[in-house]
C-alpha positions in Angstrom: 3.8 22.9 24.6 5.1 23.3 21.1 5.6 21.0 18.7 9.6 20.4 19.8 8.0 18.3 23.1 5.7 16.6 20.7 8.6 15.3 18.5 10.9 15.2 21.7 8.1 12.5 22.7 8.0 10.7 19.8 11.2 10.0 19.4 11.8 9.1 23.1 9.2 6.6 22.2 10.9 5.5 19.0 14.0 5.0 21.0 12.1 2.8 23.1 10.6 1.1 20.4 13.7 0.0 18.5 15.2 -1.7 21.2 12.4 -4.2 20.9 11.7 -4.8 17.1 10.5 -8.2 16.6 13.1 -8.7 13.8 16.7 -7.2 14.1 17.3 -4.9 11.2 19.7 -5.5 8.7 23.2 -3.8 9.9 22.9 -1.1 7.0 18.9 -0.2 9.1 20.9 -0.4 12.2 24.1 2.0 11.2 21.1 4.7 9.9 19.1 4.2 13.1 22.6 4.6 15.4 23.4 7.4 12.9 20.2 9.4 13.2 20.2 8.7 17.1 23.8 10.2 17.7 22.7 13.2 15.3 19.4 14.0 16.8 21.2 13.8 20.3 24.2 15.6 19.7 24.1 17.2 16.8 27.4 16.9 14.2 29.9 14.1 14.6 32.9 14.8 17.0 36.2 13.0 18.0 38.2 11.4 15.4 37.7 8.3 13.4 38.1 4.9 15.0 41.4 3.8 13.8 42.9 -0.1 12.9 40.4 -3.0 13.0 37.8 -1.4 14.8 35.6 -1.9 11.6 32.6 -1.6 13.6 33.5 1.6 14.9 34.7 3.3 11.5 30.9 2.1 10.1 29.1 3.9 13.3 31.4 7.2 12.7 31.3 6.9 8.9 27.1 6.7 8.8 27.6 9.7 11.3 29.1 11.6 9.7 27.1 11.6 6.6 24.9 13.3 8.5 26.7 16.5 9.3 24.6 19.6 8.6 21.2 17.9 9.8 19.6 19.9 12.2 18.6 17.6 15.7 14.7 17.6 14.7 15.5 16.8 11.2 17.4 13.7 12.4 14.6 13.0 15.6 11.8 13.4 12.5 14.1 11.3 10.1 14.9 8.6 13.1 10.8 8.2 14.4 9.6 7.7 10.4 12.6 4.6 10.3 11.2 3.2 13.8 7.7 3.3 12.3 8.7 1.5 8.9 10.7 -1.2 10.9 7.8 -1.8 13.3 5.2 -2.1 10.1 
């Protein structure tokens, strides 16, 4: 099986996980955990940069694309290690 499914697992399971933390994460958790997400499923950041007030969207693209350059199982690794922190 390789250790791609193994990681491919775990962070299907992390996924999973951090839709039900007992405690939200501060916004700053949540920008790296939508971050990390996007990068380990697919891969550098595309389209342009929300424009105007959509402050919410210029965070999300912004943590993104900080990230360009990580490979997808350096961002799935980086992404089930958050997960695991948040859920203590």
């Amino acid at each position: 099986e390789g250790m791609m499914s193994d990681l491919q697992a775990q962070f299907s399971a992390a996924a999973e996980a951090a839709k039900n933390l007992a405690k939200r994460p501060d916004n700053e958790t949540m920008l790296q955990l939508y971050a990390l997400f996007k990068q380990a499923t697919n891969g550098d950041v595309a389209g342009s940069r929300p424009g105007g007030f959509d402050f919410v969207g210029q965070a999300k693209y912004d943590a993104w694309a900080k990230l360009k350059g990580t490979a997808k199982d350096s961002a799935m690794q980086q992404y089930v290690d958050l997960v695991k922190r948040l859920k203590g």
